[in-house]
C-alpha positions as CSV (number, residue, x, y, z in Angstrom):
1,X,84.3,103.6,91.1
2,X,85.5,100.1,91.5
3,X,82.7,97.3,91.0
4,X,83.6,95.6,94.5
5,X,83.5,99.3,96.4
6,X,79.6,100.7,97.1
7,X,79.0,104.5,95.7
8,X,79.5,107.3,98.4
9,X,78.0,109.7,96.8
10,X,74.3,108.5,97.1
11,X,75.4,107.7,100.7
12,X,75.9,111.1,101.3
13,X,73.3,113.2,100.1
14,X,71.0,110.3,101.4
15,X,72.4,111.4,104.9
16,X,72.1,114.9,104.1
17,X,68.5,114.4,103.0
18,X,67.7,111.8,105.4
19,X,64.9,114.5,107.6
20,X,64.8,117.8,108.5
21,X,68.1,117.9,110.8
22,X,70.8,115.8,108.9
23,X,74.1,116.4,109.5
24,X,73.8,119.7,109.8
25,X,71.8,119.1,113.1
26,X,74.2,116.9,114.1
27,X,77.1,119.4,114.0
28,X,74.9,121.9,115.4
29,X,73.7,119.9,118.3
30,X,77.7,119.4,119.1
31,X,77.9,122.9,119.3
32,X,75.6,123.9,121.3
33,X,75.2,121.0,123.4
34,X,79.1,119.4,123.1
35,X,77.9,116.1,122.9
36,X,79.3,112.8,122.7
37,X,77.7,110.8,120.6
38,X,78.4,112.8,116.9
39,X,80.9,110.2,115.8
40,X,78.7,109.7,112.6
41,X,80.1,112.8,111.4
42,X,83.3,111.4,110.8
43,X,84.2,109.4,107.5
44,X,84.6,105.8,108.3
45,X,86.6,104.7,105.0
46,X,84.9,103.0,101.5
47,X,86.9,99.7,102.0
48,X,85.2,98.4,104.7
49,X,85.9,95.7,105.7
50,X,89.8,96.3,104.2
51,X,90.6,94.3,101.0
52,X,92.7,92.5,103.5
53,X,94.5,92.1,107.0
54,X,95.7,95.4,107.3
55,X,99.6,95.6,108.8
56,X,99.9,99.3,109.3
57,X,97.0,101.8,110.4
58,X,99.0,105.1,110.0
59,X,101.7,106.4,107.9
60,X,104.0,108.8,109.1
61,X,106.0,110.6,106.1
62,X,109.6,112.1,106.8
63,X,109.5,114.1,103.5
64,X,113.0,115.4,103.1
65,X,112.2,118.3,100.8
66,X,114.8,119.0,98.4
67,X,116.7,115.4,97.4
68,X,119.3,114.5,99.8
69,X,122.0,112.8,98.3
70,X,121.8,109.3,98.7
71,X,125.8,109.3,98.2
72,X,126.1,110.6,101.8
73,X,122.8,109.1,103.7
74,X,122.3,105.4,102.7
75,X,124.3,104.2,99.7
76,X,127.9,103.5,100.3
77,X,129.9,103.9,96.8
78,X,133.7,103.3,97.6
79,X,134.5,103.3,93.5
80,X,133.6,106.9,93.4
81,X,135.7,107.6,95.9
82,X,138.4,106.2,94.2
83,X,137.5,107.8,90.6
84,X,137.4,111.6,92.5
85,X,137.8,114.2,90.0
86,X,137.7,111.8,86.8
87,X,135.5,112.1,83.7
88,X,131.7,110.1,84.5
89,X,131.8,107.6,82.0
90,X,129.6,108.8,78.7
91,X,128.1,105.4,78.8
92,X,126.4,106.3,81.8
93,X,125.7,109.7,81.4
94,X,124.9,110.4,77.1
95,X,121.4,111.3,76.8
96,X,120.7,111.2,80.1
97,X,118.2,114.0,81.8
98,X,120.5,115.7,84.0
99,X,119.0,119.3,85.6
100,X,121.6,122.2,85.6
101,X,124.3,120.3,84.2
102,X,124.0,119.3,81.0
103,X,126.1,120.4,78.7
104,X,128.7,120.9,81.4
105,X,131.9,118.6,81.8
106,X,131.2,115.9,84.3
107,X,133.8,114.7,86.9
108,X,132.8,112.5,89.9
109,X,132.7,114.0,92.8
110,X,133.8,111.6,96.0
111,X,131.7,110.6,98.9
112,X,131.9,113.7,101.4
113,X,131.2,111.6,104.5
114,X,132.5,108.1,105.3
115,X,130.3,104.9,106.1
116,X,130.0,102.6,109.1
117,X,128.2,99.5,109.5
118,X,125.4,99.7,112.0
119,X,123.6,97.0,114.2
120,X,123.4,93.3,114.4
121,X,122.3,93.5,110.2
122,X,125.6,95.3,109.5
123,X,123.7,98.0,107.3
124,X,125.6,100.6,105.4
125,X,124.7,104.6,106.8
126,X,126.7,107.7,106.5
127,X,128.0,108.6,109.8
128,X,126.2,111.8,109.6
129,X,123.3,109.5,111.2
130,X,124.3,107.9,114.3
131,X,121.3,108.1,115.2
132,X,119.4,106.4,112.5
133,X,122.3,103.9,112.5
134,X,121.3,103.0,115.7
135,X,118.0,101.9,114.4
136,X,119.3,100.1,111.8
137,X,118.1,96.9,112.6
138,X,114.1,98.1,112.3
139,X,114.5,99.8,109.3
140,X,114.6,98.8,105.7
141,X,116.7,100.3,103.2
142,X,115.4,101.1,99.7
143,X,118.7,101.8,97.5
144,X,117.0,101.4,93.8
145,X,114.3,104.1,94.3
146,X,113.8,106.1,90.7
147,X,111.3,108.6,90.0
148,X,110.1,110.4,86.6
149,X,110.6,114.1,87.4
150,X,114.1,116.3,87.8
151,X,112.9,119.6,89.3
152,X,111.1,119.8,92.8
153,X,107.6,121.0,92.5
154,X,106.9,117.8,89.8
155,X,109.1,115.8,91.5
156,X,107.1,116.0,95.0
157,X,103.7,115.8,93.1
158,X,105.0,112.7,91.3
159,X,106.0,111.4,95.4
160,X,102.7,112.5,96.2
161,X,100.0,111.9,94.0
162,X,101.4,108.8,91.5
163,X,101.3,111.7,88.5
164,X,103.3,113.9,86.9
165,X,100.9,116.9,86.3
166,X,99.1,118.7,89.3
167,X,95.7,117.9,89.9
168,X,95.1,113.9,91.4
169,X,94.6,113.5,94.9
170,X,97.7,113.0,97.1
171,X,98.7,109.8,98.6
172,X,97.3,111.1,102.3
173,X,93.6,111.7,100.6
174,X,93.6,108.6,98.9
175,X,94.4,106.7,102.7
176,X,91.8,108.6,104.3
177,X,89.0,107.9,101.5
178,X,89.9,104.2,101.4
179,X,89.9,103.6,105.2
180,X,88.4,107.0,106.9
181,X,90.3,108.1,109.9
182,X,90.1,107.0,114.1
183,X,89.5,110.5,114.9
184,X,86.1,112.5,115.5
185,X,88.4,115.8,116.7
186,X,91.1,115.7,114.4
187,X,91.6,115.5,110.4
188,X,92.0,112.4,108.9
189,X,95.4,114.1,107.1
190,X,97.9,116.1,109.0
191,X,100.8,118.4,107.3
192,X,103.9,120.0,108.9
193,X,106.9,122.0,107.4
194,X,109.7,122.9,109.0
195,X,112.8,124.9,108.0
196,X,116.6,123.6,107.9
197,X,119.7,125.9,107.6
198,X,121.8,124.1,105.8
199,X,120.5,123.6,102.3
200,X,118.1,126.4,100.1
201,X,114.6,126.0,101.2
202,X,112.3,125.3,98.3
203,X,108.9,125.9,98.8
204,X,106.0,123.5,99.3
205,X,103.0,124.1,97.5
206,X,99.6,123.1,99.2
207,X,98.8,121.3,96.2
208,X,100.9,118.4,97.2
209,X,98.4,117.5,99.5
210,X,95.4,118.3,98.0
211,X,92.8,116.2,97.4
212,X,92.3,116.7,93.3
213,X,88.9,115.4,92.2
214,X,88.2,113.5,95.9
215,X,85.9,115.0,97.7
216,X,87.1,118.2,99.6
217,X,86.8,116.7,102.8
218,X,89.8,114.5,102.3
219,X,92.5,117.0,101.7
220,X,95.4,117.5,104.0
221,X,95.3,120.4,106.9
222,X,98.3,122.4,106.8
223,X,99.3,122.8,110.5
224,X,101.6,125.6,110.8
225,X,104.5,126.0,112.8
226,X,104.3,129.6,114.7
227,X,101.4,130.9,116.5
228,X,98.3,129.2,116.0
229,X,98.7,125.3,114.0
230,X,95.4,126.1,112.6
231,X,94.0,129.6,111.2
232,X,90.9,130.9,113.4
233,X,91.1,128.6,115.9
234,X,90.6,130.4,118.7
235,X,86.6,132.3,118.4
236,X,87.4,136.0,118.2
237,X,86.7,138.1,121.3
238,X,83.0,138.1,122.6
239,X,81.8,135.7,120.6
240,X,80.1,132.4,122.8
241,X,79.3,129.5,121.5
242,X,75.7,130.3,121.4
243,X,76.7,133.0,119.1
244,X,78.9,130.6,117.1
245,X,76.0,128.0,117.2
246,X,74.0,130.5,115.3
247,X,76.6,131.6,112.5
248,X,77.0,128.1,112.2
249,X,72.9,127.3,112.0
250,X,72.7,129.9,109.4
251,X,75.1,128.7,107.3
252,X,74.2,125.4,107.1
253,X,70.4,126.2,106.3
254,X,71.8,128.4,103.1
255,X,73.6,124.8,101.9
256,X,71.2,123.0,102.9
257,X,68.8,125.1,100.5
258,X,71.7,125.2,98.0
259,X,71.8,121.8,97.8
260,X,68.3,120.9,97.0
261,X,69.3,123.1,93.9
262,X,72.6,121.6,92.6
263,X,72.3,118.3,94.9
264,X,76.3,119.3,95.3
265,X,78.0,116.5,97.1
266,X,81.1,118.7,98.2
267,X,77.8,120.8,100.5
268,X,77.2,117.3,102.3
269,X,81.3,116.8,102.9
270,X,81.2,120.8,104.0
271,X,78.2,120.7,106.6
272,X,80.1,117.5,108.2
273,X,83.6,119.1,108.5
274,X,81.9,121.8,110.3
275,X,81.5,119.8,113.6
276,X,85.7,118.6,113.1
277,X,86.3,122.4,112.9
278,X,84.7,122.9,116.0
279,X,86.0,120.0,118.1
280,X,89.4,120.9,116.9
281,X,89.1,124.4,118.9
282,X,89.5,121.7,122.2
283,X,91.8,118.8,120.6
284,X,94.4,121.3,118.9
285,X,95.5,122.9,121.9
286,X,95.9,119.8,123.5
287,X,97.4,118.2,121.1
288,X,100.6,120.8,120.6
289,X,100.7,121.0,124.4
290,X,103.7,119.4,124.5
291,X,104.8,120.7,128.2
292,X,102.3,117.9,129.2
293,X,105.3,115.2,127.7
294,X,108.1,114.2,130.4
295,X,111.7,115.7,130.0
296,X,113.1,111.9,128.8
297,X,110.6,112.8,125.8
298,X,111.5,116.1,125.0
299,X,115.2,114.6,125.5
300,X,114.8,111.8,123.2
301,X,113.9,113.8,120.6
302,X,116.1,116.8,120.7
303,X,113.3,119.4,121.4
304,X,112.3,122.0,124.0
305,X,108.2,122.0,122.6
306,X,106.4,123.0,119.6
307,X,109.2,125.3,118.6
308,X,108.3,124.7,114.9
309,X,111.4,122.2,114.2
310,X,111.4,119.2,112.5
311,X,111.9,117.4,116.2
312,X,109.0,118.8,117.7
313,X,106.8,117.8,114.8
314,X,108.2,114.3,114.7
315,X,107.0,114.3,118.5
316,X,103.6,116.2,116.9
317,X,103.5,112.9,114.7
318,X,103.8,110.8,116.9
319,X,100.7,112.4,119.2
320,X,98.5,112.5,115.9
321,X,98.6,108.9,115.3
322,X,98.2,108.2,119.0
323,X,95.2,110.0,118.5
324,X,94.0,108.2,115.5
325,X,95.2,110.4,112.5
326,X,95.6,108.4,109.4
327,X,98.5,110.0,107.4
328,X,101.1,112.3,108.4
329,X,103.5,114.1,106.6
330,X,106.3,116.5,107.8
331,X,108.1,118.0,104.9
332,X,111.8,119.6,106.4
333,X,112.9,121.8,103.5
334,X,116.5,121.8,103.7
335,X,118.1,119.5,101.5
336,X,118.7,121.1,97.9
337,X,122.8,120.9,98.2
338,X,123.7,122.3,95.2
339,X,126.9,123.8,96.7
340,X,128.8,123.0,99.8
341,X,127.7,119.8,100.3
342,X,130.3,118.6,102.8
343,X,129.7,121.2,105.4
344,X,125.6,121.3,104.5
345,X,124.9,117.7,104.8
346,X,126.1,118.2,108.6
347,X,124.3,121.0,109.3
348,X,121.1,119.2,108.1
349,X,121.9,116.0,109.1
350,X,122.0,117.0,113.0
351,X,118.5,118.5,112.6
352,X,116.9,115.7,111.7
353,X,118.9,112.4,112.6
354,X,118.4,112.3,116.6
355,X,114.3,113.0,115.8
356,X,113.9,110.7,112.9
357,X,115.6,107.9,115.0
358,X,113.6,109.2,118.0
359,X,110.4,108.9,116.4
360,X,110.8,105.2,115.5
361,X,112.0,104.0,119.2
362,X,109.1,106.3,120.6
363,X,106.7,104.4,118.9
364,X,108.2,101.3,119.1
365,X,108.3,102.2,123.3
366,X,104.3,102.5,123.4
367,X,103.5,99.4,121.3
368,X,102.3,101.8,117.7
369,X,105.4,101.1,115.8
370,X,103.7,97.5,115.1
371,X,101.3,99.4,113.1
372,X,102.7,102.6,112.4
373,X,104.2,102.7,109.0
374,X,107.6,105.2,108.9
375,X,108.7,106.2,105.7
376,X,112.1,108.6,105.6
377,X,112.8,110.4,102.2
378,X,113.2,112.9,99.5
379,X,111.8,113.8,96.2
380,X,114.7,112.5,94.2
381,X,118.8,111.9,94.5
382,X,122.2,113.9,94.1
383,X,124.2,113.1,91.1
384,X,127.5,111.3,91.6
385,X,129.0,114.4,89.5
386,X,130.2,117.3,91.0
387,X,128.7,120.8,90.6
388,X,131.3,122.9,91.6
389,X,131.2,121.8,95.8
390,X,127.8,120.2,95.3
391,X,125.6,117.7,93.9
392,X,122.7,118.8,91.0
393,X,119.0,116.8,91.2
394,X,119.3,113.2,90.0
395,X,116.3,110.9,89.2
396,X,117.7,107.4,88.2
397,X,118.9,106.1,91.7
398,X,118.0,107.3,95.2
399,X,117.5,105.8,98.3
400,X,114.6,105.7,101.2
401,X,113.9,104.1,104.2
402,X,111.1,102.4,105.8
403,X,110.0,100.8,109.1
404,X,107.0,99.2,111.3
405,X,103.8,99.2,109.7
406,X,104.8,95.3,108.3
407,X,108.1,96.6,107.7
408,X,111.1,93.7,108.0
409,X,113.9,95.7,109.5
410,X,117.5,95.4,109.2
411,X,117.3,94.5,105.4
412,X,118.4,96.3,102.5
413,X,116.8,96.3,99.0
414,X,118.3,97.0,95.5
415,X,121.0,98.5,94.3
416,X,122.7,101.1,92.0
417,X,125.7,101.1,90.2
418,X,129.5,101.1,91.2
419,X,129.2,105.4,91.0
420,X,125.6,105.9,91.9
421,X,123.8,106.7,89.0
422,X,121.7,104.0,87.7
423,X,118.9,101.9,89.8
424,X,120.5,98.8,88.3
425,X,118.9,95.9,91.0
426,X,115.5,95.4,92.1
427,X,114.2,98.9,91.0
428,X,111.5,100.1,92.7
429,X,109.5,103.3,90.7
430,X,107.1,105.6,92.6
431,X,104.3,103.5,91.4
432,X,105.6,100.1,93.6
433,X,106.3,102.5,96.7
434,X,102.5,103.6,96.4
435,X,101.1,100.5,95.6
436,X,103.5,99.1,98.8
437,X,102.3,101.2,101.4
438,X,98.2,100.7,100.3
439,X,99.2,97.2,100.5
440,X,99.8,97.8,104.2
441,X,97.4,99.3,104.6
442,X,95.0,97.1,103.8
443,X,94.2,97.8,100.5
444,X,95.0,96.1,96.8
445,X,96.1,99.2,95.0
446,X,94.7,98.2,91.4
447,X,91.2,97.5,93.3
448,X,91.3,101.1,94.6
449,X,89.7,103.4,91.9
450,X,87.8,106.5,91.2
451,X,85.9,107.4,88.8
452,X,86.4,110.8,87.1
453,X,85.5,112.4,83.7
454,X,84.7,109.1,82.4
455,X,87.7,107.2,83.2
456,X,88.8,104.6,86.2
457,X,91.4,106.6,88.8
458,X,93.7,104.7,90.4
459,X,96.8,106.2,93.0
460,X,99.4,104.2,91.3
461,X,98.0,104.9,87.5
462,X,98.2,101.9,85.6
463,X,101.6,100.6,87.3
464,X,102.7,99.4,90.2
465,X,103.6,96.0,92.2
466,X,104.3,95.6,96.4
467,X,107.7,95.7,97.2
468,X,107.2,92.1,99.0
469,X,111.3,92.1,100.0
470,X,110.7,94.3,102.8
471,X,108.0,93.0,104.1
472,X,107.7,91.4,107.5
């Protein structure tokens, strides 16, 4: 643990141990009693106060799970029009870590969509996104973006935990732990997927937002989209809450003996999610009750209610950090256009334009875009060669977006090449995004550690500086 951060685990067993009730009376006495005043059960954050004046206090991720192409979202490259259907230049490409293509000839393959120029700021979009055009002067533009990893599963656990092997905690655990969460009925880390039709839907593993050697108690909950968000939700039939009070009695006195045993700190985190759990049987329903939203709402973002689409969940987002929710992430898995790209990247593009613009003027509407941090992107880029009608994986020039939070919109950052390939101005690696968004947070990322198996864990690893270009 870092010298300047104080040592949560003797502050929790001491709360666990601190007299005969604990927090196990606490969640109990919810309960049975509902009361008020259990706030204590809810993780308050180790950086407290923050490291400094935070900017943001939520982050909203628009994951756009399988790499859209940057080539026809965010970074206009008029020279590959104009070399269509020519050899890629060997300079560029000998060597180079390229996934299904290598060893195949590589031609160029032109733009599929043209470009406009959007708002007061002029800023270069496909116009596939009218929408997020329309935004365009409160967003930033990252066109330098460059990860480590070609295939998917890596290549979202490199976006998501600062490493390239499973097993560290995901960016959304390490928010919560550093700065706890403004909810007592909701988890500090919320997770929605949603499914597109116009790309092959790669699947998500839960390990991207897992907590890895954090405590349990910060991992992301998986809300799902059909039927219930959360599994057993709802108490089965004939069962009270005096009945559940006593299940949950029980079970608490066998950690609580368990614990004298091992002195286990994940028991502590387990007996205090237990009044969450419970709470969330009330807050859940409410929350996805989204009949309770006027018609201009629903309108706005392209949705008839929690249908399970990507635009009810940005409207879903939106609720969670109204309600205090630290980090959110929708992942829409749509984007892996390995073949048809012209016709895909419409079919994908209208699901998720109007919402993601939607989402940012909805916010900005009820005063939380100020300190709401948007972040709009994929796991990697598209290569400027063709493959066949489409685009392979490509990991050395992508683009992202970002807005409020501290955000200074209507800029662009960086650059790649004439064709697309190489970050070649201002590159920003995985590392600077992470160590960008704890900055807004609050937090100074290289100040941040943990302390596993003997060593000093960090979220951006031993890299890592603030993008300070887009900041406000």
């Amino acid at each position: 643990m870092d010298d300047h951060l104080p040592s949560t685990t003797i502050a929790r067993r001491a709360l666990l141990r601190g007299g005969a009730a604990g927090l196990g009376s606490l969640a109990l006495g919810s309960i049975l009693a509902r009361a008020d005043d259990s706030s204590a059960a809810r993780w308050r954050g180790l950086v407290q106060p923050p490291h400094h004046r935070p900017r943001a206090r939520s982050v909203i991720h628009l994951c756009m799970a399988g790499g859209p192409s940057h080539l026809e979202t965010l970074d206009h490259k008029p020279e590959l029009a104009r070399r269509d259907g020519e050899p890629m230049p060997e300079s560029m490409t000998k060597g180079q870590p390229i996934a299904q293509l290598q060893g195949k000839e590589l031609r160029c393959l032109a733009p599929q969509h043209p470009f406009a120029r959007y708002g007061e700021s002029g800023q270069e979009i496909c116009t596939l996104f009218p929408r997020i055009g329309s935004i365009a002067d409160r967003i930033a533009i990252v066109r330098s973006m460059r990860t480590k990893q070609i295939n998917h599963d890596p290549a979202h656990t490199f976006m998501n935990t600062g490493a390239q092997i499973s097993g560290r905690p995901s960016m959304g655990s390490w928010a919560v732990y550093g700065l706890g969460t403004g909810s007592d009925d909701l988890p500090g880390f919320v997770v929605m997927t949603s499914k597109g039709k116009g790309g092959q839907g790669q699947p998500i593993a839960a390990r991207q937002w897992h907590s890895g050697f954090l405590p349990g108690r910060f991992q992301g909950v998986h809300f799902r989209s059909a039927g219930d968000p959360v599994l057993y939700l709802g108490s089965p039939p004939g069962t009270g809450a005096e009945m559940q009070g006593d299940i949950v009695a029980a079970v608490q006195a066998l950690d609580r003996d368990r614990n004298n045993l091992l002195d286990d700190p994940e028991i502590s985190a387990r007996i205090s999610q237990y009044e969450v759990a419970f709470r969330m049987q009330a807050s859940v329903p409410e929350l996805t009750a989204l009949s309770s939203e006027p018609q201009s709402v629903l309108d706005l973002y392209g949705t008839r209610g929690a249908d399970g689409s990507f635009a009810a969940n940005c409207l879903l987002a939106r609720r969670l950090v109204e309600r205090g929710v630290r980090f959110v992430q929708l992942y829409h898995r749509a984007w892996d256009h390995h073949g048809g790209i012209q016709r895909n990247m419409k079919i994908t593009a209208n699901e998720v334009d109007q919402a993601s613009a939607a989402l940012v003027i909805d916010l900005e509407q009820r005063g939380l875009l100020e300190d709401t941090l948007v972040i709009w992107g994929g796991e990697f880029g598209r290569t400027p060669m063709a493959q066949g009608d489409g685009r392979d994986h490509h990991i050395k020039g992508f683009s992202m977006w970002l807005a409020g939070g501290g955000i200074r919109g209507g800029c662009s950052h960086g650059a790649t090449d004439e064709l697309g390939y190489n970050a070649v101005e201002d590159v920003v690696e995985i590392h600077d995004l992470h160590a960008t968004i704890m900055h807004l947070l609050g937090i100074e990322h290289d100040r941040f550690t943990y302390r596993f198996q003997g060593r000093d864990f960090r979220l951006t690893d031993v890299s890592g500086h603030v993008v300070e270009q887009i900041l406000a």
